[in-house]
C-alpha positions in Angstrom: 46.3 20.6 -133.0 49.7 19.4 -134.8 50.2 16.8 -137.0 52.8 14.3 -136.9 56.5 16.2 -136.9 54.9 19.6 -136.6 52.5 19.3 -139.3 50.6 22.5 -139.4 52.0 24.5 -136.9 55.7 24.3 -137.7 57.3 27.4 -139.5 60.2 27.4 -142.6 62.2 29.4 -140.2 61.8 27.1 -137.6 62.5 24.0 -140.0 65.7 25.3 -141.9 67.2 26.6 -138.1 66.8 23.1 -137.1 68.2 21.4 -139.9 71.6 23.6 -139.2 72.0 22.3 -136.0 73.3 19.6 -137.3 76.2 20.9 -138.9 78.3 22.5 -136.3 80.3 24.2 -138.5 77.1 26.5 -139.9 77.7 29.5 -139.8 74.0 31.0 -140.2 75.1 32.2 -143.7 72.8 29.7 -146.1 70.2 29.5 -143.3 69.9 33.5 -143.6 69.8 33.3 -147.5 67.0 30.9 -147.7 65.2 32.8 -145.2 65.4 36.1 -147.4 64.2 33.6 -150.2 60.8 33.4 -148.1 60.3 36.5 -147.6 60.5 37.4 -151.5 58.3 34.3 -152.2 56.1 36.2 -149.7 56.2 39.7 -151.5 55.8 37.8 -154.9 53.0 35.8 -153.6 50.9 38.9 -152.4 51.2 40.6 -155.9 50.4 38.1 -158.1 47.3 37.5 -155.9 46.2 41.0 -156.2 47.4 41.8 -159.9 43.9 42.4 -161.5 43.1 44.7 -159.0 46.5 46.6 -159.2 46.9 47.1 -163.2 49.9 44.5 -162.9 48.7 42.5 -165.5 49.8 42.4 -169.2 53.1 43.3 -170.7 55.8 46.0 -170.5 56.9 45.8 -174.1 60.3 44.6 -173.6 61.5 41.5 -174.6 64.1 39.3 -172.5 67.0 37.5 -173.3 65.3 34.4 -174.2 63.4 36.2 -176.6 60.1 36.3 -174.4 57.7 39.2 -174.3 58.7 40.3 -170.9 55.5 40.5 -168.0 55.0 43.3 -165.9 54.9 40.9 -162.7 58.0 39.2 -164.5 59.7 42.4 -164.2 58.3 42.3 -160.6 59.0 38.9 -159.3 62.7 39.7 -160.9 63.5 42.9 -159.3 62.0 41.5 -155.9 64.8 38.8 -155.7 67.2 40.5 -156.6 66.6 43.2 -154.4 65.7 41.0 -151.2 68.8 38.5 -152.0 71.7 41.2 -153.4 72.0 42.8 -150.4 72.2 40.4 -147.4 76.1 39.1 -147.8 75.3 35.4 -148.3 76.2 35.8 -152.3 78.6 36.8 -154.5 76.8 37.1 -157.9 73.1 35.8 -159.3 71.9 34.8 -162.1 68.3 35.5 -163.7 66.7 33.6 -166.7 65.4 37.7 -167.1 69.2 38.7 -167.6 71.5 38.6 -170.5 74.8 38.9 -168.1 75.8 37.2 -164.5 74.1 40.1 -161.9 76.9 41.3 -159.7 76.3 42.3 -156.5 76.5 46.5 -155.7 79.8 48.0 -154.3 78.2 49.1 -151.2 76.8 45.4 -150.0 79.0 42.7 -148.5 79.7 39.4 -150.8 79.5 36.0 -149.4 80.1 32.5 -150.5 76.9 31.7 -152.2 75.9 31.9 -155.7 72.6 31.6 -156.8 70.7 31.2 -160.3 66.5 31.8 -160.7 63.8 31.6 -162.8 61.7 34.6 -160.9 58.3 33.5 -162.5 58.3 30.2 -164.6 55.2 29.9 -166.7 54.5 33.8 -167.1 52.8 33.3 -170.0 50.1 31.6 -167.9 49.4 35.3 -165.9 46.7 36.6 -167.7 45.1 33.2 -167.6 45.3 33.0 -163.8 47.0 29.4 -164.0 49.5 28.6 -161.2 53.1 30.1 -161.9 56.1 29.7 -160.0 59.2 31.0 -158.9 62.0 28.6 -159.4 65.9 29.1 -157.3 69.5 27.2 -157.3 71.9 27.8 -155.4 75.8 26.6 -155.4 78.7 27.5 -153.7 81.6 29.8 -154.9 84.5 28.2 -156.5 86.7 31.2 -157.8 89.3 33.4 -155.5 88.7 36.6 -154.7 85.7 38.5 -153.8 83.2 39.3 -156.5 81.5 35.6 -157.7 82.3 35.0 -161.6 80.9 33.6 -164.7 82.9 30.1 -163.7 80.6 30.1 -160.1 77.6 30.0 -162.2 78.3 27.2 -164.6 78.1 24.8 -162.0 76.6 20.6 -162.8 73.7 20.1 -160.9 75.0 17.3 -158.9 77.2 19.9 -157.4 74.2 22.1 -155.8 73.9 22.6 -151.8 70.0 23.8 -152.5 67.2 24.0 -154.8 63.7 24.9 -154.6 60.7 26.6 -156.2 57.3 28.4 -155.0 54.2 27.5 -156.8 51.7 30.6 -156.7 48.0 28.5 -157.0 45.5 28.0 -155.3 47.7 28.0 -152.2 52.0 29.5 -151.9 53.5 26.6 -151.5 57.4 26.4 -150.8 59.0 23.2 -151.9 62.7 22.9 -151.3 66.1 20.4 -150.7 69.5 20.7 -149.5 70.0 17.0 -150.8 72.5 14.7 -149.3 69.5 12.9 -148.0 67.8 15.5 -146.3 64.2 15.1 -148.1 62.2 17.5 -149.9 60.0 19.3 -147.5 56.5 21.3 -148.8 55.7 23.9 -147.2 52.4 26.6 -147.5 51.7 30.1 -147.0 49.1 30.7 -144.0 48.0 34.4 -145.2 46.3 34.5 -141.9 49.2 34.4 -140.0 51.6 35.2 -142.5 53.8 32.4 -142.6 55.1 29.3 -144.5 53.8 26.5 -142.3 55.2 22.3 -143.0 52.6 21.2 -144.9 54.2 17.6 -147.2 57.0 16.8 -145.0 59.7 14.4 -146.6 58.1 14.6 -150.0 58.6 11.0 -152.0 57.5 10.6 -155.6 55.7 7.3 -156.4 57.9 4.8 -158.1 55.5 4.5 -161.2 52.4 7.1 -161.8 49.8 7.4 -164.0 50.1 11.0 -165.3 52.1 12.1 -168.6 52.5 15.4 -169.5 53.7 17.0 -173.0 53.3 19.5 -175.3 51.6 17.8 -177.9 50.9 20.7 -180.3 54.9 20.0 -180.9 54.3 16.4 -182.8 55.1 17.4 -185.6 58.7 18.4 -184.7 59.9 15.6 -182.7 61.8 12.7 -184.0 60.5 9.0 -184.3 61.8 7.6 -180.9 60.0 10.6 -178.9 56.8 10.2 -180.9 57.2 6.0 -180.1 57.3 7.4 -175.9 54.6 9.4 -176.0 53.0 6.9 -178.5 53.1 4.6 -176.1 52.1 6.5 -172.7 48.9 6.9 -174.6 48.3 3.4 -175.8 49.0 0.1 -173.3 52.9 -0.4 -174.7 54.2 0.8 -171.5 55.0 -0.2 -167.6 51.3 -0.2 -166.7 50.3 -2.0 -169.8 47.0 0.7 -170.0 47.0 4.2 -170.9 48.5 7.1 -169.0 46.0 10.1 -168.1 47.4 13.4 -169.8 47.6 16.7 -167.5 49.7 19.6 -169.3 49.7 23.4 -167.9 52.2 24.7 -169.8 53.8 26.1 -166.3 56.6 23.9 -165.2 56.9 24.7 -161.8 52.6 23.1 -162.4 53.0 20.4 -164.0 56.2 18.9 -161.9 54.6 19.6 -158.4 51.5 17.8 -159.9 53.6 15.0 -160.8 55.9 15.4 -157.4 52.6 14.1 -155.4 50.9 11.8 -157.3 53.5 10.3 -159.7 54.2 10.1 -163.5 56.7 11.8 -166.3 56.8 15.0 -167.3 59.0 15.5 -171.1 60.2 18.5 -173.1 62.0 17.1 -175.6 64.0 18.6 -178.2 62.4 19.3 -181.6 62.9 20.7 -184.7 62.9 24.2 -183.0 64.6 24.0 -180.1 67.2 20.7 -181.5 68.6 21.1 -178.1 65.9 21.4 -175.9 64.0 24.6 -174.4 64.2 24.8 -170.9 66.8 26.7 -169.1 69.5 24.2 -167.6 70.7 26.6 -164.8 67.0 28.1 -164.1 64.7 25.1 -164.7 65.8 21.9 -165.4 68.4 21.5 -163.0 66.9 22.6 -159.6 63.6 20.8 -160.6 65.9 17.6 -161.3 67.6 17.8 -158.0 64.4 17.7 -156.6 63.3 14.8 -158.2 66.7 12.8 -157.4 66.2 13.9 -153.7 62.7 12.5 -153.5 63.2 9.1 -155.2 62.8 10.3 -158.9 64.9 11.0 -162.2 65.7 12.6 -164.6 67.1 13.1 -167.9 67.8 14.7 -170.8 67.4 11.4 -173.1 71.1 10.7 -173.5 72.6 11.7 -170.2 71.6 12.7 -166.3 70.6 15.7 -165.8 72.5 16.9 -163.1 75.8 15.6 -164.7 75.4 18.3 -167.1 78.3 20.9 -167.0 76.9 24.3 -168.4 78.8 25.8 -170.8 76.5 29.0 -171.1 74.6 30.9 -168.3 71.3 30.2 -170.9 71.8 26.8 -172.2 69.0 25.0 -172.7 68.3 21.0 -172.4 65.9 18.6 -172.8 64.2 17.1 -170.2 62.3 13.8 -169.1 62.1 13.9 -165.6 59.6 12.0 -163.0 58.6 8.5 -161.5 61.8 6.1 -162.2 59.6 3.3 -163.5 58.5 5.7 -166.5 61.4 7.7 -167.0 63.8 4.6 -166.6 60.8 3.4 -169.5 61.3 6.5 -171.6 65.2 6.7 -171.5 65.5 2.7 -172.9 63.1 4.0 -175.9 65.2 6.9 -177.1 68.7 5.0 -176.4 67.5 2.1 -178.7 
């Protein structure tokens, strides 16, 4: 029996060819794309749920441009993408936190007006562990002439993106996107019986104050005085809710932000004596996950500035970033301008 608007029975493909009726002037292009974005979340889905039994676990040996030990399903999930997305004609370059350089798209496959930027599986680290993981995406729309996308398409704000989204692999696929400009953030999980994404957390909306924190807090030791006053105080009662804050950390972004998504709270990497300007990707991570945020009633920011106001100045920048319930992170960001 179906739930109110479809709950339960209605399909991604069905949602997303919906939603594009209402601009006339669609062309089926970025319905197509985010439909090939499915099916790889599908493919992905399937081996990381069958990895012990398949020898996928464990690591190639070759490290990736951020310096990471490189995973053979990271290896997977990346190649998957690229392969499912590269060829359709919807882009015109990607992006991979996996990659050193912009990934063009081969001669022999049509280009189109869509760039797109992806984190295939955030929180890799987490595999062997068999923690939820995620697959993170961004997508923008070409800027430059001609017909091959450029370095300039990629480093794109955040406020400027038509879509963003991520699939968490848990204890259930779940597909969580946006195409902004008011149109919600829409959750949606993998049926394996029938073998499709079904509208699970229609029109997601992020409390306006939670009672969840989560932080590294092996880092202490690196931060500076006004992050350790914030987190000071999340776990004391000098904060909105006058009481301490529960902690949940995964160490799995794409984990802890879809945690904090449905039942509210703040969620801060903040720079340290390490990383002075932040660790996560801007392009891969923090930007898509910010969109999201902003689309379902939440912020975010990097502790001086909004996140999606951001202009990239390299494909692998990194940022800071506090991002949640706008009580706490509206909190957070007073603390650190003071």
């Amino acid at each position: 029996m179906a739930g109110p608007s479809g709950v339960g029975t209605r399909t991604f493909s069905q949602h997303i060819a919906d939603r594009q009726k209402g601009f006339p002037e669609a062309r089926g292009e970025f319905t197509a794309l985010l439909q090939e974005i499915m099916v790889a979340a599908k493919v992905i889905s399937r081996e990381v749920r069958k990895a012990g039994l398949i020898d996928a676990l464990g690591l190639t040996g070759r490290m990736n441009i951020q310096g990471e030990a490189v995973q053979i399903l990271d290896e997977f999930a990346n190649e998957t993408i690229i392969r499912n997305v590269g060829h359709t004609g919807h882009l015109c370059v990607l992006s991979s936190e996996e990659n050193a350089e912009p990934i063009p798209i081969p001669d022999q496959y049509p280009r189109g007006g869509y760039v797109m930027t992806f984190d295939p599986l955030d929180g890799s680290s987490n595999i062997d562990g068999n923690v939820s993981i995620g697959t993170i995406f961004s997508i923008h729309r070409k800027r430059s002439s001609g017909t091959d996308g450029t370095l300039e398409d990629l480093l794109q704000a955040g406020r400027d993106q038509v879509a963003a989204g991520y699939i968490i692999y848990g204890s259930s696929t779940i597909l969580v996107y946006s195409t902004g400009r008011g149109q919600g953030v829409h959750g949606f999980t993998l049926d394996p019986t029938v073998g499709e994404f079904l509208l699970s957390h229609p029109d997601i909306r992020i409390p306006t104050d939670g009672r969840i924190y989560s932080v590294n807090e092996g880092n202490t030791g690196r931060w500076d005085e006004k992050t350790r006053k914030v987190v000071a105080g999340l776990k004391g009662s000098d904060n909105p809710r006058g009481e301490p804050y529960s902690t949940r950390y995964i160490g799995s972004l794409v984990a802890d932000f879809h945690r904090n998504l449905l039942y509210g709270g703040i969620f801060l990497y903040p720079p340290d004596a390490k990383h002075p300007t932040g660790k996560l990707r801007l392009l891969s991570e923090a930007a898509p996950m910010s969109f999201l945020a902003e689309e379902a009633g939440g912020k975010a920011t990097t502790g001086r500035e909004r996140v999606l106001d951001v202009v990239p100045k390299e494909l692998h920048e990194r940022v800071p970033l506090i991002v949640g319930s706008p009580r706490e992170v509206e909190w957070a960001e007073r603390i650190l301008a003071s």
